[in-house]
SEMI-110109 format. One line per field, with one value per residue (C-alpha): residue number from 0; residue in three letters; x, y, z. Coordinates in nm, 3 decimals. Layout:
residues N
k: [NUM:...]
r: [ala:...]
X: [X:...]
Y: [Y:...]
Z: [Z:...]
***
This chain:
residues 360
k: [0:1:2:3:4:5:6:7:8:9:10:11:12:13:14:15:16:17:18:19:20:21:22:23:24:25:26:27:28:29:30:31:32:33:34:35:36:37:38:39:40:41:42:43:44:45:46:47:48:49:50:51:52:53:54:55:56:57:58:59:60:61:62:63:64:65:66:67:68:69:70:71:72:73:74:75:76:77:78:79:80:81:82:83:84:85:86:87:88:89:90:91:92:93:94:95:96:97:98:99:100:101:102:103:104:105:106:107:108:109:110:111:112:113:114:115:116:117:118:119:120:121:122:123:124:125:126:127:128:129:130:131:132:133:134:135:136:137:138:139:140:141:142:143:144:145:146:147:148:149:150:151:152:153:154:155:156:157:158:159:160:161:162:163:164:165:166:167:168:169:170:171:172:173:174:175:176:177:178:179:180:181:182:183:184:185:186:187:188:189:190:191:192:193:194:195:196:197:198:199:200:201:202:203:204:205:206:207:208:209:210:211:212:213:214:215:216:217:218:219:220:221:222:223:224:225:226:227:228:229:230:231:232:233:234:235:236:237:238:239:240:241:242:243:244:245:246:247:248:249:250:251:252:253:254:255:256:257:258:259:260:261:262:263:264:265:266:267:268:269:270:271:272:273:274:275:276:277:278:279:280:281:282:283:284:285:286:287:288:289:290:291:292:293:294:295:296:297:298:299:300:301:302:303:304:305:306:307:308:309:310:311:312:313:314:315:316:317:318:319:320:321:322:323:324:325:326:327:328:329:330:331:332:333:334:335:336:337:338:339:340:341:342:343:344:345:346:347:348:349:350:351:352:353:354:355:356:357:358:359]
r: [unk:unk:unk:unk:unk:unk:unk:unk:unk:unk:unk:unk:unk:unk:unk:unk:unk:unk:unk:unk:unk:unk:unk:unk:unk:unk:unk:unk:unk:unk:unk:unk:unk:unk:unk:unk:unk:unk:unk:unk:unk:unk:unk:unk:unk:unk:unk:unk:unk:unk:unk:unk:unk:unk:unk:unk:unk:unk:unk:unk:unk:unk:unk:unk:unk:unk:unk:unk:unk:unk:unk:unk:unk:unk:unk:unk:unk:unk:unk:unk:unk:unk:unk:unk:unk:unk:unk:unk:unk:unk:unk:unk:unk:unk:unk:unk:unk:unk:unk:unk:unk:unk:unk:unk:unk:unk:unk:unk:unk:unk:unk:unk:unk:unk:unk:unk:unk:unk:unk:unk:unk:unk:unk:unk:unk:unk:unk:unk:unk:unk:unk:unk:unk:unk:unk:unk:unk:unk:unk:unk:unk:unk:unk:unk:unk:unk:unk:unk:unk:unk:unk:unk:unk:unk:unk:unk:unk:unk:unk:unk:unk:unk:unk:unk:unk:unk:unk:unk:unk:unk:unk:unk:unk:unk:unk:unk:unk:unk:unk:unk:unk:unk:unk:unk:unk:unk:unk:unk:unk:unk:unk:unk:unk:unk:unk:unk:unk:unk:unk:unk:unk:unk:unk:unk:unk:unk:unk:unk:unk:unk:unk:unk:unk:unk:unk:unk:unk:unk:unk:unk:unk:unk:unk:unk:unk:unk:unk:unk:unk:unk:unk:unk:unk:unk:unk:unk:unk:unk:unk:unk:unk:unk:unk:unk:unk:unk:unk:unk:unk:unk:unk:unk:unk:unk:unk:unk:unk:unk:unk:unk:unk:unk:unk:unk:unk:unk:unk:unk:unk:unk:unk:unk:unk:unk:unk:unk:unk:unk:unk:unk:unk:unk:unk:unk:unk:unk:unk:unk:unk:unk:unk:unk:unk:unk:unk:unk:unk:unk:unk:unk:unk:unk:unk:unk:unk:unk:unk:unk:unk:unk:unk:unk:unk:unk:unk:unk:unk:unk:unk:unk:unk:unk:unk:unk:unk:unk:unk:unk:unk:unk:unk:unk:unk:unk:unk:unk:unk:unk:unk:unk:unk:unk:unk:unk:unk:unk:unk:unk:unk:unk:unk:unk:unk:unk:unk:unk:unk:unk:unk:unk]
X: [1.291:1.453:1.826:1.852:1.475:1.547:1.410:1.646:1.828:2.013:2.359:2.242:2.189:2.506:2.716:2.542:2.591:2.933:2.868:2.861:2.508:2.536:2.511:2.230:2.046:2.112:1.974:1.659:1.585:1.660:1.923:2.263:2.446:2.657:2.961:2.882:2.812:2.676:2.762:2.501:2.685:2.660:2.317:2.205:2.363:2.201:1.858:1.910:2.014:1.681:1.466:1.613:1.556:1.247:1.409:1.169:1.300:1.174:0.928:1.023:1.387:1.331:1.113:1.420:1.678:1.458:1.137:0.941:0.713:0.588:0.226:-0.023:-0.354:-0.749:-0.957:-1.314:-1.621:-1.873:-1.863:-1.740:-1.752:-2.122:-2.309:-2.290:-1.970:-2.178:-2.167:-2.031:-1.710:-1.555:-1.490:-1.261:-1.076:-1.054:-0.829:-0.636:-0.526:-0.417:-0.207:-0.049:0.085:0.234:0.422:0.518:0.309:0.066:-0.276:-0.367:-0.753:-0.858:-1.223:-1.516:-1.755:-1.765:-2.073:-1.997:-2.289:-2.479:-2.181:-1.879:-1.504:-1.332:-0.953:-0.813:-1.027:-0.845:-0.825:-0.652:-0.387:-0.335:0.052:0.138:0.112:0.326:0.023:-0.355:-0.597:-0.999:-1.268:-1.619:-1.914:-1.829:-1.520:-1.502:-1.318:-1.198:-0.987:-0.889:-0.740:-0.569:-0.435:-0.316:-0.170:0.024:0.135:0.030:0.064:-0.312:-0.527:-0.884:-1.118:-1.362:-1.306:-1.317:-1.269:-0.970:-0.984:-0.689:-0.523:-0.566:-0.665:-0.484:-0.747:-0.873:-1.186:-1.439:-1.508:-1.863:-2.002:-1.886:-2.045:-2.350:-2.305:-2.279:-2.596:-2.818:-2.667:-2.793:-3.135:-3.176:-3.066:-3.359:-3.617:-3.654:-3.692:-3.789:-3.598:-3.568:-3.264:-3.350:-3.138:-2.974:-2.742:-2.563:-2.327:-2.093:-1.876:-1.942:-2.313:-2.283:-2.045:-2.322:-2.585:-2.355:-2.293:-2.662:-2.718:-2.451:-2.554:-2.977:-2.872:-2.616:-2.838:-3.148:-3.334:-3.552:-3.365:-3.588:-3.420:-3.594:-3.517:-3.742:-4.022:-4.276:-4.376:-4.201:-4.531:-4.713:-4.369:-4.450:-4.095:-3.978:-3.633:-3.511:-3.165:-3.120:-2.851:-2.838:-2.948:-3.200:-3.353:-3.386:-3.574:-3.804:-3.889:-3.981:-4.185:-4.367:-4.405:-4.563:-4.775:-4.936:-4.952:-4.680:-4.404:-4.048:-3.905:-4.195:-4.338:-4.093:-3.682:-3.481:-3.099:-2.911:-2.590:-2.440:-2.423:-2.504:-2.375:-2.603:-2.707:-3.059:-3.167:-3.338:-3.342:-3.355:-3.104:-2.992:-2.916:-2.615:-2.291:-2.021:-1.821:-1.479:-1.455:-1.193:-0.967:-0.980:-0.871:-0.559:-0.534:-0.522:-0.255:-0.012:-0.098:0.005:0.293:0.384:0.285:0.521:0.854:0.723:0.557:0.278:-0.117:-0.158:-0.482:-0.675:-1.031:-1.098:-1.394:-1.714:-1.848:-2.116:-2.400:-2.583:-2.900:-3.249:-3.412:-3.356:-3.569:-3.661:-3.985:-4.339:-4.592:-4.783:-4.552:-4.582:-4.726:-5.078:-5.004:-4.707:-4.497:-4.406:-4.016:-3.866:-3.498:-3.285:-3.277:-2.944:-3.083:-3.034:-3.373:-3.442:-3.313:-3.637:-3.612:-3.718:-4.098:-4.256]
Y: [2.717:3.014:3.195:3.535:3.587:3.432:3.146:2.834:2.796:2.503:2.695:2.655:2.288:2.251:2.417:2.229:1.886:1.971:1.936:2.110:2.272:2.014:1.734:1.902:1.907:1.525:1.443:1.631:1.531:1.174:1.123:1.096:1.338:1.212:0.997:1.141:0.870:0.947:0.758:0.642:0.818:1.152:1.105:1.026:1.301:1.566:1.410:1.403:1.800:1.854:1.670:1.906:2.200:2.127:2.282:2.244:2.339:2.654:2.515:2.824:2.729:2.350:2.446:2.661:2.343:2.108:2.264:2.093:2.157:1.844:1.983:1.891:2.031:1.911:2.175:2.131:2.240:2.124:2.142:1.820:1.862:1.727:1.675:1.257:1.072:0.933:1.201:1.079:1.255:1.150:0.776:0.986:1.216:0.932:0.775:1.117:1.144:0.745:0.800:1.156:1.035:0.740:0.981:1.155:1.491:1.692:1.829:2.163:2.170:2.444:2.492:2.621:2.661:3.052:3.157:3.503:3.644:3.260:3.104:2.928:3.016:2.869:2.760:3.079:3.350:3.660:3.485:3.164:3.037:2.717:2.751:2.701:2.328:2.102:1.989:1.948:1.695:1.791:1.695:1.770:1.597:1.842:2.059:2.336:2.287:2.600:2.527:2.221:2.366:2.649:2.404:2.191:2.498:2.647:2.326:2.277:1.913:1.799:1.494:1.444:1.242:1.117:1.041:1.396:1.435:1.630:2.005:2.078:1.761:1.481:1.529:1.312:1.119:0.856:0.758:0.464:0.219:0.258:0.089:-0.303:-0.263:-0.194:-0.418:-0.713:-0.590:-0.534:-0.885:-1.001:-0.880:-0.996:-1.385:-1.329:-1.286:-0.890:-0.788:-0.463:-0.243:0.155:0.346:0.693:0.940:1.280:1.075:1.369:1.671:1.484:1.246:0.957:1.036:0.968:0.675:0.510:0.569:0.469:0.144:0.102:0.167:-0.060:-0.341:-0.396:-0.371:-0.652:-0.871:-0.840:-0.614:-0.255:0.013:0.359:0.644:0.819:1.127:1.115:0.860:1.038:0.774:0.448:0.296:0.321:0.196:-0.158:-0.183:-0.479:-0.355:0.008:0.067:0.429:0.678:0.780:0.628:0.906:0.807:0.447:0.549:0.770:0.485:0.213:0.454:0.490:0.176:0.074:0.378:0.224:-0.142:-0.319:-0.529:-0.470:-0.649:-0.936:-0.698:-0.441:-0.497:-0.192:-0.159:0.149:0.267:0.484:0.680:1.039:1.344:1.361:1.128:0.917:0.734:0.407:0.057:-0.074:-0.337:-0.237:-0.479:-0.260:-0.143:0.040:0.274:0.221:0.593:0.533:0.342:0.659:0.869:0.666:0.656:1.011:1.043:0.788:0.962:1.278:1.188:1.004:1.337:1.521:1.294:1.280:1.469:1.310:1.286:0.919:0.795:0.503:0.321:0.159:-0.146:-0.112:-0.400:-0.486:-0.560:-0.849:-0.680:-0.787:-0.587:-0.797:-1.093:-1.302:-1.149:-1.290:-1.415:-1.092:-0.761:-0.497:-0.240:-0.039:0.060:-0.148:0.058:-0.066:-0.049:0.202:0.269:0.435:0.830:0.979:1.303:1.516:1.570:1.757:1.739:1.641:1.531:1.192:1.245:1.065]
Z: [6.754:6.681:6.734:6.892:6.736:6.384:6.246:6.244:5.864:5.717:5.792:6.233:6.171:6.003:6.278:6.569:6.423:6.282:5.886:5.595:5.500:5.184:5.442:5.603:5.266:5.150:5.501:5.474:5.112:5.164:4.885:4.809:4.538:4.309:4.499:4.809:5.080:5.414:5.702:5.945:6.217:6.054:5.918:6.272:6.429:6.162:6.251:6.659:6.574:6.376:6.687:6.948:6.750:6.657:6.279:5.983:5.645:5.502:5.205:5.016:4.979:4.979:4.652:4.495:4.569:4.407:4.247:4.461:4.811:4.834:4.799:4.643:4.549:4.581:4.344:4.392:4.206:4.433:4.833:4.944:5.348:5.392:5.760:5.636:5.587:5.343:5.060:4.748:4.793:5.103:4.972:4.668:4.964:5.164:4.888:4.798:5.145:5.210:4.848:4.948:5.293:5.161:4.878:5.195:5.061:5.195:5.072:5.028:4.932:4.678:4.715:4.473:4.745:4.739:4.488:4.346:4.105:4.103:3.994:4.145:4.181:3.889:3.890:3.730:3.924:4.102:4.429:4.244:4.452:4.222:4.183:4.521:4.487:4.307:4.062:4.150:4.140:3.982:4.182:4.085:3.836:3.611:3.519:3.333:2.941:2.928:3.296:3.178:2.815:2.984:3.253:2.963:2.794:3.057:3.142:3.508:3.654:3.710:3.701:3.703:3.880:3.616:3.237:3.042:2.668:2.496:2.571:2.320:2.450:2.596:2.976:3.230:3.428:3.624:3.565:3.609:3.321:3.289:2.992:3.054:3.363:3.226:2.948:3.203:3.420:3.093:2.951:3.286:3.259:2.894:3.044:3.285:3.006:2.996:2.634:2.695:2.897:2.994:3.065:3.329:3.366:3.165:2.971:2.871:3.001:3.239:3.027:3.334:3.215:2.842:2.925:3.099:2.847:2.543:2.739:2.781:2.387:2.259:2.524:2.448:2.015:2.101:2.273:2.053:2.322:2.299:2.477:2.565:2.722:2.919:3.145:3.411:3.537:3.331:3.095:3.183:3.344:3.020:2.803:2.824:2.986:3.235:3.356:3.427:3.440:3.696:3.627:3.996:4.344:4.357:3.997:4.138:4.463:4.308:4.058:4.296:4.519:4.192:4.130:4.466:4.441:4.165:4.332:4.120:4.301:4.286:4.092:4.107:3.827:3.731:3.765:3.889:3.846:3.961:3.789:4.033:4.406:4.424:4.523:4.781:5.046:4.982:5.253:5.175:5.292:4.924:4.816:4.484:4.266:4.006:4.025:4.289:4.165:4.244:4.438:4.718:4.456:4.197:4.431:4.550:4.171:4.060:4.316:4.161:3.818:3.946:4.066:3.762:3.560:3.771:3.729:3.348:3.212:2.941:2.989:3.128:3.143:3.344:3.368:3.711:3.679:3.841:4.094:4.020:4.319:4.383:4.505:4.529:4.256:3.967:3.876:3.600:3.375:3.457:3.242:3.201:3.102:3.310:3.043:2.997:2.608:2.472:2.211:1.930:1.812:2.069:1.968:2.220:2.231:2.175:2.111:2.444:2.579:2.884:3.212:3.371:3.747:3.856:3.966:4.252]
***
Protein backbone atom coordinates (compact mmCIF):
# COMPACT_ATOMS: atom_id res chain seq x y z
CA UNK A 1 0.00 0.00 0.00
CA UNK A 2 1.04 3.22 -0.77
CA UNK A 3 0.08 7.17 0.16
CA UNK A 4 -0.60 9.66 -2.57
CA UNK A 5 1.91 7.26 -4.77
CA UNK A 6 4.64 6.77 -2.01
CA UNK A 7 5.55 3.83 -0.42
CA UNK A 8 4.21 3.44 3.23
CA UNK A 9 7.22 4.56 5.98
CA UNK A 10 7.41 3.94 9.69
CA UNK A 11 6.34 7.78 10.29
CA UNK A 12 2.39 6.61 8.28
CA UNK A 13 2.18 3.73 10.69
CA UNK A 14 2.88 5.82 13.54
CA UNK A 15 0.21 8.47 12.77
CA UNK A 16 -2.56 5.88 11.94
CA UNK A 17 -2.18 3.94 15.12
CA UNK A 18 -1.48 7.03 17.20
CA UNK A 19 2.30 6.35 18.42
CA UNK A 20 5.47 7.51 18.20
CA UNK A 21 7.65 6.02 15.18
CA UNK A 22 9.89 4.51 18.24
CA UNK A 23 6.82 2.41 19.11
CA UNK A 24 6.42 1.46 15.60
CA UNK A 25 10.04 0.17 15.59
CA UNK A 26 10.01 -1.92 19.05
CA UNK A 27 6.85 -3.52 17.51
CA UNK A 28 8.35 -4.56 14.31
CA UNK A 29 11.66 -5.74 15.81
CA UNK A 30 10.10 -7.63 18.56
CA UNK A 31 11.93 -6.02 21.56
CA UNK A 32 11.75 -3.69 24.16
CA UNK A 33 14.44 -0.68 24.61
CA UNK A 34 15.76 0.03 27.61
CA UNK A 35 12.69 0.79 30.36
CA UNK A 36 10.35 1.16 27.78
CA UNK A 37 7.29 -1.22 28.25
CA UNK A 38 4.70 -1.72 25.68
CA UNK A 39 1.32 -2.40 26.52
CA UNK A 40 -0.62 -5.13 24.81
CA UNK A 41 -3.17 -2.61 23.81
CA UNK A 42 -0.74 -0.52 21.92
CA UNK A 43 1.26 -3.34 20.55
CA UNK A 44 -1.99 -4.73 19.14
CA UNK A 45 -3.15 -1.72 17.70
CA UNK A 46 0.42 -1.08 15.77
CA UNK A 47 0.03 -4.67 14.36
CA UNK A 48 -3.93 -4.37 13.31
CA UNK A 49 -2.39 -0.90 11.53
CA UNK A 50 0.41 -2.96 9.74
CA UNK A 51 -2.43 -5.81 8.56
CA UNK A 52 -4.64 -3.16 6.94
CA UNK A 53 -1.91 -1.56 5.25
CA UNK A 54 -0.47 -4.32 4.13
CA UNK A 55 3.06 -2.04 5.41
CA UNK A 56 6.32 -4.03 5.19
CA UNK A 57 9.41 -2.40 6.56
CA UNK A 58 11.85 -1.17 4.09
CA UNK A 59 14.89 -3.89 4.53
CA UNK A 60 17.20 -1.08 3.67
CA UNK A 61 16.41 0.95 6.76
CA UNK A 62 15.59 -2.04 9.02
CA UNK A 63 19.43 -2.96 8.12
CA UNK A 64 20.69 0.77 9.14
CA UNK A 65 18.57 0.50 12.70
CA UNK A 66 20.03 -2.70 13.50
CA UNK A 67 22.71 -3.98 10.95
CA UNK A 68 20.76 -6.59 10.14
CA UNK A 69 18.20 -7.86 7.02
CA UNK A 70 17.50 -10.91 8.31
CA UNK A 71 19.06 -12.62 5.18
CA UNK A 72 20.90 -15.06 4.78
CA UNK A 73 22.94 -16.54 2.05
CA UNK A 74 23.31 -20.25 0.26
CA UNK A 75 26.70 -19.96 -2.04
CA UNK A 76 27.02 -22.88 -4.16
CA UNK A 77 29.78 -24.38 -6.22
CA UNK A 78 27.98 -27.04 -7.80
CA UNK A 79 24.26 -26.87 -9.27
CA UNK A 80 22.11 -28.18 -6.66
CA UNK A 81 18.46 -28.01 -8.44
CA UNK A 82 18.61 -31.65 -10.01
CA UNK A 83 15.49 -33.41 -12.14
CA UNK A 84 15.55 -36.10 -8.69
CA UNK A 85 14.76 -35.00 -5.22
CA UNK A 86 17.21 -37.45 -4.72
CA UNK A 87 20.50 -35.52 -5.50
CA UNK A 88 22.78 -35.33 -2.71
CA UNK A 89 22.02 -31.78 -2.05
CA UNK A 90 18.47 -31.39 -1.43
CA UNK A 91 18.60 -33.43 2.02
CA UNK A 92 21.41 -30.30 3.09
CA UNK A 93 18.77 -27.41 1.63
CA UNK A 94 16.13 -29.19 3.03
CA UNK A 95 17.77 -28.58 6.51
CA UNK A 96 18.99 -24.84 5.69
CA UNK A 97 15.55 -23.87 4.98
CA UNK A 98 13.67 -25.79 8.20
CA UNK A 99 16.68 -23.84 10.42
CA UNK A 100 16.25 -20.27 8.61
CA UNK A 101 12.39 -20.14 9.08
CA UNK A 102 12.52 -21.04 12.52
CA UNK A 103 15.32 -18.00 13.05
CA UNK A 104 12.55 -16.14 11.34
CA UNK A 105 15.16 -15.38 8.18
CA UNK A 106 15.01 -15.81 4.78
CA UNK A 107 17.35 -17.38 2.10
CA UNK A 108 18.82 -15.78 -0.63
CA UNK A 109 20.69 -18.55 -2.78
CA UNK A 110 24.01 -17.44 -4.44
CA UNK A 111 24.67 -19.80 -7.22
CA UNK A 112 27.98 -21.05 -9.11
CA UNK A 113 26.13 -22.56 -11.86
CA UNK A 114 27.19 -19.97 -14.59
CA UNK A 115 30.56 -21.50 -16.38
CA UNK A 116 32.57 -18.58 -17.79
CA UNK A 117 35.90 -19.75 -19.77
CA UNK A 118 35.42 -23.74 -18.32
CA UNK A 119 35.31 -22.61 -14.97
CA UNK A 120 32.72 -21.60 -12.38
CA UNK A 121 31.69 -18.25 -10.73
CA UNK A 122 33.63 -17.96 -7.60
CA UNK A 123 32.42 -15.92 -4.45
CA UNK A 124 34.37 -12.71 -5.21
CA UNK A 125 33.77 -12.46 -9.11
CA UNK A 126 32.43 -9.03 -10.72
CA UNK A 127 28.89 -10.10 -10.53
CA UNK A 128 29.39 -10.99 -6.58
CA UNK A 129 26.47 -9.93 -4.75
CA UNK A 130 27.69 -11.70 -1.41
CA UNK A 131 27.19 -8.63 0.94
CA UNK A 132 23.69 -8.37 0.65
CA UNK A 133 23.13 -11.09 3.17
CA UNK A 134 23.72 -11.04 6.72
CA UNK A 135 26.47 -14.00 6.44
CA UNK A 136 26.48 -17.07 4.02
CA UNK A 137 26.51 -20.56 4.27
CA UNK A 138 29.22 -22.85 1.61
CA UNK A 139 27.77 -25.49 -0.14
CA UNK A 140 29.72 -27.55 -2.53
CA UNK A 141 32.34 -30.87 -2.34
CA UNK A 142 34.86 -28.56 -2.69
CA UNK A 143 35.51 -24.81 -1.91
CA UNK A 144 37.91 -22.78 -3.05
CA UNK A 145 41.00 -21.72 -0.17
CA UNK A 146 41.61 -18.72 -1.52
CA UNK A 147 37.47 -17.69 -0.98
CA UNK A 148 37.56 -19.04 2.17
CA UNK A 149 40.97 -16.94 3.39
CA UNK A 150 39.68 -13.77 1.92
CA UNK A 151 36.22 -14.48 3.52
CA UNK A 152 38.10 -15.02 6.76
CA UNK A 153 40.10 -11.86 6.17
CA UNK A 154 37.54 -9.44 5.44
CA UNK A 155 35.66 -10.82 8.06
CA UNK A 156 32.37 -11.95 6.45
CA UNK A 157 30.00 -14.19 8.65
CA UNK A 158 30.11 -17.72 6.86
CA UNK A 159 29.95 -21.37 7.64
CA UNK A 160 30.68 -24.34 5.71
CA UNK A 161 29.09 -27.44 5.00
CA UNK A 162 31.85 -30.05 5.24
CA UNK A 163 35.06 -30.12 7.45
CA UNK A 164 37.80 -27.78 5.62
CA UNK A 165 41.29 -27.13 6.97
CA UNK A 166 42.66 -23.59 8.13
CA UNK A 167 42.94 -21.15 5.19
CA UNK A 168 44.75 -18.47 7.44
CA UNK A 169 42.33 -19.42 10.21
CA UNK A 170 40.36 -21.65 11.36
CA UNK A 171 37.17 -22.08 9.07
CA UNK A 172 33.80 -22.25 10.82
CA UNK A 173 32.10 -25.51 9.79
CA UNK A 174 29.91 -28.23 10.11
CA UNK A 175 30.98 -31.20 9.01
CA UNK A 176 30.44 -35.06 9.29
CA UNK A 177 32.70 -37.20 11.55
CA UNK A 178 33.96 -39.54 9.14
CA UNK A 179 36.65 -41.67 10.47
CA UNK A 180 34.80 -43.49 13.69
CA UNK A 181 32.40 -44.41 11.32
CA UNK A 182 34.60 -46.18 9.39
CA UNK A 183 36.53 -47.34 12.21
CA UNK A 184 33.34 -49.17 13.51
CA UNK A 185 32.39 -50.68 9.88
CA UNK A 186 36.14 -51.90 9.24
CA UNK A 187 36.22 -53.17 13.12
CA UNK A 188 33.09 -54.91 11.94
CA UNK A 189 34.49 -56.60 9.03
CA UNK A 190 37.71 -57.65 10.85
CA UNK A 191 35.05 -59.50 13.71
CA UNK A 192 33.66 -61.29 10.62
CA UNK A 193 37.02 -62.87 9.67
CA UNK A 194 38.20 -60.45 6.74
CA UNK A 195 41.93 -60.00 7.07
CA UNK A 196 42.42 -58.51 4.00
CA UNK A 197 40.61 -55.64 2.98
CA UNK A 198 40.64 -52.73 0.09
CA UNK A 199 39.71 -49.20 0.45
CA UNK A 200 38.32 -47.50 -3.42
CA UNK A 201 38.08 -44.27 -3.90
CA UNK A 202 40.42 -40.74 -4.51
CA UNK A 203 41.15 -40.41 -0.94
CA UNK A 204 42.39 -37.09 -1.48
CA UNK A 205 41.36 -33.32 -2.53
CA UNK A 206 38.08 -32.89 -0.59
CA UNK A 207 38.94 -32.90 3.17
CA UNK A 208 35.49 -35.37 3.66
CA UNK A 209 37.72 -37.54 1.19
CA UNK A 210 40.96 -37.75 3.16
CA UNK A 211 38.87 -38.01 6.39
CA UNK A 212 37.50 -41.17 5.16
CA UNK A 213 40.65 -42.68 3.97
CA UNK A 214 42.68 -41.65 7.19
CA UNK A 215 39.88 -43.41 9.14
CA UNK A 216 40.28 -46.41 6.94
CA UNK A 217 44.27 -46.35 7.52
CA UNK A 218 44.25 -45.92 11.23
CA UNK A 219 41.31 -48.60 11.58
CA UNK A 220 42.92 -52.07 9.55
CA UNK A 221 46.77 -51.10 11.57
CA UNK A 222 44.63 -51.13 14.82
CA UNK A 223 43.02 -54.27 14.32
CA UNK A 224 45.91 -56.31 12.91
CA UNK A 225 44.42 -56.16 9.23
CA UNK A 226 46.07 -55.33 5.45
CA UNK A 227 44.62 -52.15 4.17
CA UNK A 228 45.22 -51.44 0.06
CA UNK A 229 44.06 -48.29 -1.40
CA UNK A 230 43.08 -48.40 -4.39
CA UNK A 231 41.55 -45.77 -6.82
CA UNK A 232 39.57 -47.52 -9.10
CA UNK A 233 38.44 -51.31 -9.56
CA UNK A 234 41.44 -51.96 -11.67
CA UNK A 235 43.23 -54.46 -9.65
CA UNK A 236 41.15 -55.39 -6.61
CA UNK A 237 40.07 -58.86 -8.21
CA UNK A 238 43.61 -60.00 -8.40
CA UNK A 239 44.49 -58.31 -4.60
CA UNK A 240 43.60 -61.31 -2.74
CA UNK A 241 41.15 -58.88 -0.89
CA UNK A 242 37.78 -60.06 1.02
CA UNK A 243 36.12 -56.70 1.92
CA UNK A 244 36.07 -53.34 -0.06
CA UNK A 245 35.25 -50.40 1.68
CA UNK A 246 33.66 -47.64 -1.43
CA UNK A 247 34.27 -43.96 -1.20
CA UNK A 248 31.04 -43.21 -3.12
CA UNK A 249 27.67 -45.08 -3.99
CA UNK A 250 28.87 -45.05 -7.54
CA UNK A 251 32.36 -46.81 -6.58
CA UNK A 252 30.22 -49.51 -4.80
CA UNK A 253 27.90 -50.22 -7.82
CA UNK A 254 30.47 -50.39 -10.26
CA UNK A 255 32.30 -52.93 -7.96
CA UNK A 256 29.61 -55.48 -7.51
CA UNK A 257 28.63 -55.36 -11.24
CA UNK A 258 32.22 -56.42 -11.50
CA UNK A 259 32.10 -58.83 -9.35
CA UNK A 260 29.08 -60.71 -10.83
CA UNK A 261 30.61 -60.20 -14.18
CA UNK A 262 33.20 -62.40 -13.17
CA UNK A 263 30.75 -65.01 -11.34
CA UNK A 264 31.62 -64.20 -7.65
CA UNK A 265 28.72 -63.62 -5.09
CA UNK A 266 28.14 -60.61 -3.18
CA UNK A 267 29.16 -60.75 -0.36
CA UNK A 268 29.00 -64.83 -0.27
CA UNK A 269 32.58 -64.24 -1.83
CA UNK A 270 33.52 -60.69 -1.71
CA UNK A 271 32.05 -58.06 1.15
CA UNK A 272 31.17 -54.52 -0.11
CA UNK A 273 30.72 -51.49 2.23
CA UNK A 274 29.96 -48.03 0.89
CA UNK A 275 31.08 -44.85 2.72
CA UNK A 276 28.98 -42.30 1.31
CA UNK A 277 25.93 -40.88 -1.24
CA UNK A 278 26.88 -39.04 -4.29
CA UNK A 279 26.40 -36.03 -5.92
CA UNK A 280 24.59 -37.61 -8.39
CA UNK A 281 21.77 -39.99 -8.38
CA UNK A 282 22.70 -43.99 -8.92
CA UNK A 283 19.96 -46.05 -9.30
CA UNK A 284 20.29 -49.52 -7.86
CA UNK A 285 18.32 -51.93 -5.88
CA UNK A 286 21.47 -52.89 -3.76
CA UNK A 287 21.20 -52.82 0.02
CA UNK A 288 24.29 -51.29 1.21
CA UNK A 289 25.54 -52.36 4.12
CA UNK A 290 27.79 -48.63 5.43
CA UNK A 291 27.11 -45.47 6.61
CA UNK A 292 24.43 -42.27 6.14
CA UNK A 293 25.70 -39.19 6.22
CA UNK A 294 23.99 -37.05 8.48
CA UNK A 295 23.05 -34.37 5.38
CA UNK A 296 19.63 -32.88 6.47
CA UNK A 297 21.05 -32.50 10.14
CA UNK A 298 24.31 -30.41 8.78
CA UNK A 299 22.39 -28.21 7.20
CA UNK A 300 19.99 -27.30 10.16
CA UNK A 301 23.46 -27.16 11.72
CA UNK A 302 25.36 -24.65 9.73
CA UNK A 303 22.39 -22.50 10.31
CA UNK A 304 22.61 -22.42 14.15
CA UNK A 305 26.46 -21.84 13.61
CA UNK A 306 25.81 -18.95 11.63
CA UNK A 307 23.76 -17.46 13.67
CA UNK A 308 25.92 -18.02 16.57
CA UNK A 309 28.89 -16.46 14.36
CA UNK A 310 26.80 -13.50 13.84
CA UNK A 311 25.80 -12.60 17.67
CA UNK A 312 29.65 -13.62 18.27
CA UNK A 313 31.81 -13.54 16.39
CA UNK A 314 34.64 -16.64 16.67
CA UNK A 315 35.09 -19.71 14.17
CA UNK A 316 32.96 -22.52 15.95
CA UNK A 317 33.30 -25.74 14.71
CA UNK A 318 31.16 -29.16 14.78
CA UNK A 319 31.35 -33.01 13.70
CA UNK A 320 27.89 -34.63 13.18
CA UNK A 321 28.15 -38.87 13.53
CA UNK A 322 27.49 -41.00 10.70
CA UNK A 323 24.73 -43.97 10.95
CA UNK A 324 25.86 -46.51 10.10
CA UNK A 325 23.57 -49.13 7.76
CA UNK A 326 22.69 -52.44 8.37
CA UNK A 327 22.75 -53.62 4.77
CA UNK A 328 23.11 -56.92 3.21
CA UNK A 329 26.57 -56.74 1.76
CA UNK A 330 28.61 -57.72 4.58
CA UNK A 331 29.24 -61.28 5.58
CA UNK A 332 31.52 -63.36 7.42
CA UNK A 333 34.81 -64.67 5.10
CA UNK A 334 34.55 -68.24 3.54
CA UNK A 335 36.87 -70.92 3.56
CA UNK A 336 38.53 -70.13 0.26
CA UNK A 337 39.72 -66.17 -0.21
CA UNK A 338 38.52 -64.62 -2.95
CA UNK A 339 42.01 -63.91 -4.70
CA UNK A 340 43.82 -65.13 -8.15
CA UNK A 341 47.53 -63.87 -7.00
CA UNK A 342 47.54 -63.09 -3.21
CA UNK A 343 50.00 -60.13 -2.38
CA UNK A 344 52.09 -60.28 0.04
CA UNK A 345 52.28 -57.29 2.81
CA UNK A 346 50.15 -54.50 1.13
CA UNK A 347 50.36 -51.34 3.35
CA UNK A 348 47.89 -48.67 2.67
CA UNK A 349 48.77 -45.93 -0.04
CA UNK A 350 48.86 -42.47 1.24
CA UNK A 351 50.61 -41.29 -1.65
CA UNK A 352 47.91 -39.51 -3.97
CA UNK A 353 47.61 -41.64 -6.97
CA UNK A 354 45.40 -40.91 -9.77
CA UNK A 355 41.97 -40.11 -9.98
CA UNK A 356 41.02 -43.17 -11.92
CA UNK A 357 37.17 -43.77 -12.32
CA UNK A 358 35.55 -46.86 -11.04
CA UNK A 359 35.58 -49.30 -14.20
CA UNK A 360 32.84 -51.71 -14.97
Amino acid sequence: MTVSGRRLTQQDIARMAGVSQTTVSLVLNGRAEGEVRISQETRDRVLQVIRETGYVADPVARRLADRRNRILGVFTYEAVFPAESADFYHPFLVGIEECAEEAGCDLLLFTSAKVVQGERRRIFSAESRIRLADGCVLLGRTVDKDDLARLLTERIPFVSVGRRDDAGGPVPYVGADYPPAVRALVERAAALGHRRLAYVGVGVGAESYSDRLRGFTEAVADVGAEGLHLTSADGLFDAGVTAVLAEELADGVAIVRAARERGLGVPRDLSVLVLGAHTTPVRTDIDFTGLRIPRREMGRRAVELLTQVLESGGAPQDMLPCELVEGSTLAPVQNAPVQNAPVQNAPVQNAPVQNAPVQN
